[in-house]
The first five atom37 places (N, CA, C, CB, O) and aatype in JSON, in Angstrom:
{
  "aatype": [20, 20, 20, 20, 20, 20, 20, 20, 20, 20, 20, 20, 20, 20, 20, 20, 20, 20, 20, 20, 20, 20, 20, 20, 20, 20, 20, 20, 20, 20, 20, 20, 20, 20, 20, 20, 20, 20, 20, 20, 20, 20, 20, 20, 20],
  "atom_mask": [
    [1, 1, 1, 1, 1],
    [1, 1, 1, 1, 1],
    [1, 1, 1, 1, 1],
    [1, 1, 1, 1, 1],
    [1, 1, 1, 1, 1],
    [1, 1, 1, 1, 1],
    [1, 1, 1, 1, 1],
    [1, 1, 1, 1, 1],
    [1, 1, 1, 1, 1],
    [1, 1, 1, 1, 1],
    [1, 1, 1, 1, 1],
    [1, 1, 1, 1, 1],
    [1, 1, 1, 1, 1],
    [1, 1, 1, 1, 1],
    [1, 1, 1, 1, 1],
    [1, 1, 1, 1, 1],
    [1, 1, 1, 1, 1],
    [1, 1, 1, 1, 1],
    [1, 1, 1, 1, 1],
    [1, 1, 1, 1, 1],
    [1, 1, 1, 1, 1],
    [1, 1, 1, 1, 1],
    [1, 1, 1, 1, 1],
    [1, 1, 1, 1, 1],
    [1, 1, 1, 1, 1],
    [1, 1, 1, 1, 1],
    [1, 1, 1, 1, 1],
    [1, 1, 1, 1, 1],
    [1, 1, 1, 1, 1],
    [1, 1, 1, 1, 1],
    [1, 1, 1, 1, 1],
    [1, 1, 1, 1, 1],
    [1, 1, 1, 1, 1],
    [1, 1, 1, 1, 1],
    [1, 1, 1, 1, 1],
    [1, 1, 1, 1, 1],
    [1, 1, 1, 1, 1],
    [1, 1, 1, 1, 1],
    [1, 1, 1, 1, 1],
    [1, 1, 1, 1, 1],
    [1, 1, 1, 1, 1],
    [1, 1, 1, 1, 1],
    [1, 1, 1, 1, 1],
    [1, 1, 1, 1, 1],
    [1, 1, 1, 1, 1]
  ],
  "atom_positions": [
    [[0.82, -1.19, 0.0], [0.0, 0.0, 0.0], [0.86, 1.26, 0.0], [-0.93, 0.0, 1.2], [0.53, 2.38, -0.39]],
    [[1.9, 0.91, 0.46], [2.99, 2.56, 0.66], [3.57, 2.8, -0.88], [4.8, 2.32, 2.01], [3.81, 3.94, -1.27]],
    [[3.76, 1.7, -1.67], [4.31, 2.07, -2.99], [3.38, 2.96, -3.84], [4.62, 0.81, -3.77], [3.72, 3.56, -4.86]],
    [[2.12, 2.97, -3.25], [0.93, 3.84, -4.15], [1.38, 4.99, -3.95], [-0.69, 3.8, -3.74], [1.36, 5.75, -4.92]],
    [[1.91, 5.46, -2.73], [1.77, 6.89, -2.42], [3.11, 7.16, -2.93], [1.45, 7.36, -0.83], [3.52, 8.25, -2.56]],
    [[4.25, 6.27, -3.95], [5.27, 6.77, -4.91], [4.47, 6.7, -6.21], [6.71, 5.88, -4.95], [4.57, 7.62, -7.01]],
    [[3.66, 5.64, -6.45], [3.65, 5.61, -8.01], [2.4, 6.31, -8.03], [3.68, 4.1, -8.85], [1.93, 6.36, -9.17]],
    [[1.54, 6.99, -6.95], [0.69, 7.67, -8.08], [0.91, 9.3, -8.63], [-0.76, 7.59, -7.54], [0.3, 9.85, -9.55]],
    [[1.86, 9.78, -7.87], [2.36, 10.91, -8.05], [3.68, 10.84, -9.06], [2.6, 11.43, -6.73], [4.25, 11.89, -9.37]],
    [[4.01, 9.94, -9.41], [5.02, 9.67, -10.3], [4.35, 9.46, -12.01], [5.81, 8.27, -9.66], [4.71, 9.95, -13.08]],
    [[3.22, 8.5, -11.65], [2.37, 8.37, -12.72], [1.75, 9.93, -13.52], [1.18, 7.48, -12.07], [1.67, 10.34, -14.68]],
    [[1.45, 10.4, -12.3], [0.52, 12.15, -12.8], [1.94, 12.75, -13.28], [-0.45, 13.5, -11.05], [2.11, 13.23, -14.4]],
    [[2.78, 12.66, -12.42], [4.25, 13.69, -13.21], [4.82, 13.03, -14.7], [5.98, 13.62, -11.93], [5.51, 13.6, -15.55]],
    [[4.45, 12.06, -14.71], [4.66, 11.23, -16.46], [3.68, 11.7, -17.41], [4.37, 9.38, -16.52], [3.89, 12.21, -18.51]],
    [[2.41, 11.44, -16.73], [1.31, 12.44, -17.76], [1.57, 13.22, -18.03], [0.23, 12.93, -17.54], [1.59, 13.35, -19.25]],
    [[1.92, 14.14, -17.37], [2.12, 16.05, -17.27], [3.46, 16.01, -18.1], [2.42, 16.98, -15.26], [3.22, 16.74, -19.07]],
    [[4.49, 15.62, -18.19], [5.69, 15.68, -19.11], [4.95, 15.38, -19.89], [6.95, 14.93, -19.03], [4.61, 16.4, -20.48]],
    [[4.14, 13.95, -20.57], [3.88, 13.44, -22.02], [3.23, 15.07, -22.56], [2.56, 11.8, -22.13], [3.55, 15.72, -23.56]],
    [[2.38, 15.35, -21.67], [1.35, 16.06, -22.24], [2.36, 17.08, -22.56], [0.01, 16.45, -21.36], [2.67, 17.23, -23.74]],
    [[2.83, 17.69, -21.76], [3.69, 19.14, -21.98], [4.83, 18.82, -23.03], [4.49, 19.76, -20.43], [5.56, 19.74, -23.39]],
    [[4.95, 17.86, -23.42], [6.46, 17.52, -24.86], [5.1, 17.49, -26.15], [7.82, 15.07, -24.69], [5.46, 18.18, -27.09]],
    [[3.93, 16.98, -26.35], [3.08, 17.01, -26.81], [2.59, 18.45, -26.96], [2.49, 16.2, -26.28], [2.65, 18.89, -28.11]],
    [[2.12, 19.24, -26.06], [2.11, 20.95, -26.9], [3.12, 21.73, -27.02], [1.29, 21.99, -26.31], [2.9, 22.91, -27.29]],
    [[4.28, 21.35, -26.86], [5.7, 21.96, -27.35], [5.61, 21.75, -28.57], [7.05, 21.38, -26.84], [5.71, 22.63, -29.42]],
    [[5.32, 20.15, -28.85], [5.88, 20.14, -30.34], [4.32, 20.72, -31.14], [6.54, 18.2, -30.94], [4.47, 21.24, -32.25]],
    [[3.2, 20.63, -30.71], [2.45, 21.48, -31.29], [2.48, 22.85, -31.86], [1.81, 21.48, -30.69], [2.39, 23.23, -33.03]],
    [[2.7, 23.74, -30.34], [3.39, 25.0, -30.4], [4.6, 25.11, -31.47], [3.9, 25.27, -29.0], [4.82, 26.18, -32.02]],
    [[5.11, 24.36, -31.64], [6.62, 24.58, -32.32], [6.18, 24.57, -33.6], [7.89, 23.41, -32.07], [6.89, 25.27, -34.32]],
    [[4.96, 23.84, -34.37], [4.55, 23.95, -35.47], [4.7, 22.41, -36.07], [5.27, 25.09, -36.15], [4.38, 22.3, -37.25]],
    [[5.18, 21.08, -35.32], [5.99, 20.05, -35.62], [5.04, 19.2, -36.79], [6.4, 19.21, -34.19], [5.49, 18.56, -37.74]],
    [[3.68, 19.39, -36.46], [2.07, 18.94, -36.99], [1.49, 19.97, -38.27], [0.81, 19.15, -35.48], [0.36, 19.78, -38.74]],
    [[2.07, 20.71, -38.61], [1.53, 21.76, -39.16], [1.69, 21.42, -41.26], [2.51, 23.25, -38.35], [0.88, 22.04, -41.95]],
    [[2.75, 20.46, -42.02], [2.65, 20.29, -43.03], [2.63, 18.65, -42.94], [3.57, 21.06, -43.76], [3.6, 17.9, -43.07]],
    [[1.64, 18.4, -42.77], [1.63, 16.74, -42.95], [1.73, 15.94, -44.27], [0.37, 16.26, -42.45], [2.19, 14.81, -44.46]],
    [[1.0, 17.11, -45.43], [0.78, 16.31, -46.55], [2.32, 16.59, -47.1], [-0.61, 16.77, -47.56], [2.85, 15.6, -47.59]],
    [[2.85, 17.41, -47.08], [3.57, 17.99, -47.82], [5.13, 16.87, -47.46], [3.5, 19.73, -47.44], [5.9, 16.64, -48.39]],
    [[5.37, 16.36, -46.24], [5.83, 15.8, -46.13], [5.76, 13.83, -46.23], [5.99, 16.53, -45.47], [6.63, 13.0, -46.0]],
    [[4.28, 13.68, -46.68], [3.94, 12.34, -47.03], [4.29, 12.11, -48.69], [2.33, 12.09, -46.64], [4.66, 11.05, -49.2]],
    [[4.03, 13.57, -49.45], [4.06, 13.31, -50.78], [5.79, 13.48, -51.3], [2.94, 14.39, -51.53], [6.2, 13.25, -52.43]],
    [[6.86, 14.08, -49.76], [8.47, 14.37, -50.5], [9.0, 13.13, -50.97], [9.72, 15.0, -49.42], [9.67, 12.97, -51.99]],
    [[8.52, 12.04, -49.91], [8.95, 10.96, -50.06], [8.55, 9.89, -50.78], [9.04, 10.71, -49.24], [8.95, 8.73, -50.65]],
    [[7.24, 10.56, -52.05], [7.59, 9.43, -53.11], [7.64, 10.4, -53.94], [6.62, 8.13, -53.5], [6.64, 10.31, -54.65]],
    [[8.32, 11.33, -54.26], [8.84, 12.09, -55.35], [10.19, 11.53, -55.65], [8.89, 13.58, -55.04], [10.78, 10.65, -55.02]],
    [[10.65, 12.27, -56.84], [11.54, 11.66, -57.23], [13.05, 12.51, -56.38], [11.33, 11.64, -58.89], [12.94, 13.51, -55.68]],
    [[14.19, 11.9, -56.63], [15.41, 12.81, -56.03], [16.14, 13.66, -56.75], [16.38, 12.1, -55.51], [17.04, 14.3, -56.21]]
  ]
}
């Protein structure tokens, strides 16, 4: 029962990083040309 009171506050601080690296790379624009980068790679070189 005592390991809960490490892993559930460890668990919420893992969420909170995923989430916060997740609207960084939003913010940063990382999502923003999707097609453009599906179609470079069957073009030619």
């Amino acid at each position: 029962m005592d390991i809960l009171f490490l892993l559930i506050p460890l668990s919420v601080a893992l969420a909170l990083l995923i989430l916060g690296g997740l609207g960084w790379a939003v913010w940063r624009g990382q999502f923003e040309a999707l097609e453009q980068e599906a179609e470079r790679i069957l073009g030619p070189d």
